[in-house]
C-alpha positions, 0 to 999 in steps of 0.5 A: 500500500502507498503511504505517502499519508505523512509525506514520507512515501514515494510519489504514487503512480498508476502501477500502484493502484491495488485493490487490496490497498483499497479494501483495507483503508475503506473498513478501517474508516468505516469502524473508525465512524461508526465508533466515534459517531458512535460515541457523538450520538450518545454526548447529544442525546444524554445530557447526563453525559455532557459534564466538563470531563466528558467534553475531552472525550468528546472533543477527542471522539470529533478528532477521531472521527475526522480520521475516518471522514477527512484524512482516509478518503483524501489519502485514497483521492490522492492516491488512486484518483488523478488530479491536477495540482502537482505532487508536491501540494498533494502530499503535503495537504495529506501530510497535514491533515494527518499530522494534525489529527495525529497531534492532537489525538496524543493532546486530547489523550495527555488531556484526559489522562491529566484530568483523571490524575487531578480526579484522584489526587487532587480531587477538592482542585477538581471539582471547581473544574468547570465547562469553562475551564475544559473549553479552554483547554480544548482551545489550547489543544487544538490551537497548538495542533493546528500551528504544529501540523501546519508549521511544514507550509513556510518551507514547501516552495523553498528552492534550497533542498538542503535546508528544507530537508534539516527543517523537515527532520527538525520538526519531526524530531519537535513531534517525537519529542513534544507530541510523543515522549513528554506525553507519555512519560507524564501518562505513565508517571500518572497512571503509576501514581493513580494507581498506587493510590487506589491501592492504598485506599483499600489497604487502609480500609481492608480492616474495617470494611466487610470482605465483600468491599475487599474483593469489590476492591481487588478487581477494581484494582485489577481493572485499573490495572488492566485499563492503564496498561492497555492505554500505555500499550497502546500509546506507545505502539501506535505512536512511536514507530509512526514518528520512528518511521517518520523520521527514517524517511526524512533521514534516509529518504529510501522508501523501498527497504521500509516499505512493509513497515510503512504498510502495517505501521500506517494502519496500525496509526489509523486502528488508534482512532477505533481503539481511542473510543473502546479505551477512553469512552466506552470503558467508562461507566457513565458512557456504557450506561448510556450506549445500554439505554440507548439502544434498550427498546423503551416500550411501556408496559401497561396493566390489563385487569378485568374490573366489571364483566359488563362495563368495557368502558369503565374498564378501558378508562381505568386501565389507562389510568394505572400504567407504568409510567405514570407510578411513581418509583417508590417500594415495592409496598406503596405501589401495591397499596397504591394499585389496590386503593385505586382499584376498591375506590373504583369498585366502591364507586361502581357499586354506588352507580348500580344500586341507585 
């Protein structure tokens, strides 16, 4: 498969053109809509969901998403369809728009990882964190991202080759270490501190708390331990050789010899906007919660019991009256009480009607 998604590939030509290439960019946008979509349509129909943490994980879902909606079919358009611009433009806009959504998918992620390290921590500092506060970031995040990614620009036209390539490997060598390292030492440095708090937390508590809270402790543990590993696992082989290769390309300038590498790495960079859903949204339990009711069919039961023989009507009128949703959820008692005095007052009332 081509990849010139980062500028990095040779130039395309028609003897490239595959369908295999095709048949395996075509479902990884497909997945990478669905589940981010996926994940938008739950932020706008449960406004439960809308609180100023859960506003990272949907800014980082609309990020994703462009992935699937913008970066995939430019890549394909470029690739496989001819146009008239020179080759130079087209590669540079799709190593943009690749760039951009790579830097800030890793800002979204430090984010969010920085927003639960202040959770745990500092926790009285994390609850005056307002939607305010989290738009302001996001500005920031995107802002930084966009000035980064698009940086490249003011050295495309530059006559001196020689030069434009120091500038190129200088700012790929910026990526790794800006967008990449620093991140990821802060969200291990993070993950380790969260979780050794979590872990105190039920040491202290273990000999006051019945053994049930103990085991309920354990596999919270467990999880934490299991939800952090996999997020430091998945940052780390997703991202790394995408800026690794980057820089090789730049460096070396031989596309031949990486080019097996270039295929699985550039999809595997692709596969982070699917994971990045499953890891940070739907392991949640606020989101899970809501991805169950919204798909939990929502139908109204209604009591059906035969008051009068004779009386349809009456019938018909009180049936409509005791439905479901209109009980209010109190104990299982108070409703009983509730449904049987309806009933009597019915009956006593029918009774009344017919001796007259």
């Amino acid at each position: 498969m081509p990849n010139n998604t980062n500028s990095i590939a040779p130039q395309p030509s028609q003897d490239d053109i595959n369908g295999d290439s095709i048949a395996q960019l075509v479902p990884v946008a497909l997945l990478i809509i669905l589940a981010n979509g996926l994940v938008l349509v739950l932020f706008w129909k449960r406004t439960q969901l809308r609180t100023p943490a859960n506003y990272l994980l949907f800014s980082l879902a609309a990020c994703d998403f462009m992935t699937g909606v913008i970066n995939i079919p430019l890549f394909i358009i470029v690739v496989f369809t001819p146009v008239l611009t020179s080759f130079t433009f087209r590669n540079h806009m799709v190593s943009v728009f690749n760039n951009f959504t790579a830097i800030s998918a890793c800002y979204h992620i430090l984010a969010a990882t920085t927003e639960k390290y202040l959770s745990i921590i500092w926790p009285v500092k994390h609850r005056s964190i307002t939607r305010k506060t989290v738009s302001k970031v996001l500005q920031v995040v995107w802002g930084v991202s966009f000035i980064v990614a698009f940086i490249p620009f003011a050295w495309v036209n530059m006559e001196d080759n020689e030069t434009q390539r120091k500038l190129e490997v200088g700012h790929v060598i910026f990526c790794l270490v800006a967008v990449f390292l620093l991140p990821y030492t802060f969200m291990i440095y993070a993950f380790v501190v969260i979780f050794k708090s979590v872990f105190n937390r039920g040491k202290v508590k273990r000999t006051i708390i019945s053994r049930s809270y103990v085991s309920r402790q354990a596999a919270l543990k467990r999880r934490c331990f299991f939800l952090f590993a996999s997020m430091a696992t998945v940052f780390l082989v997703c991202w790394l050789p995408w800026y690794i290769l980057m820089l090789l390309y730049k460096v070396h300038g031989n596309t031949e010899d990486m080019e097996i590498a270039a295929h699985v790495f550039v999809l595997v960079r692709y596969a982070t906007s699917i994971i990045n859903p499953v890891l940070y949204t739907f392991f949640r339990r606020d989101f899970s919660t809501g991805l169950k009711s919204l798909f939990k069919k929502q139908r109204s039961r209604r009591f059906s019991f035969p008051l009068f023989s004779n009386d349809g009507e009456v019938t018909r009128k009180v049936v409509n009256t005791l439905t479901i949703t209109r009980l209010r959820p109190l104990c299982n008692s108070c409703v009983l009480e509730r449904m049987s005095s309806m009933y009597f007052s019915v009956l006593i009332r029918a009774n009344h009607t017919t001796a007259i």
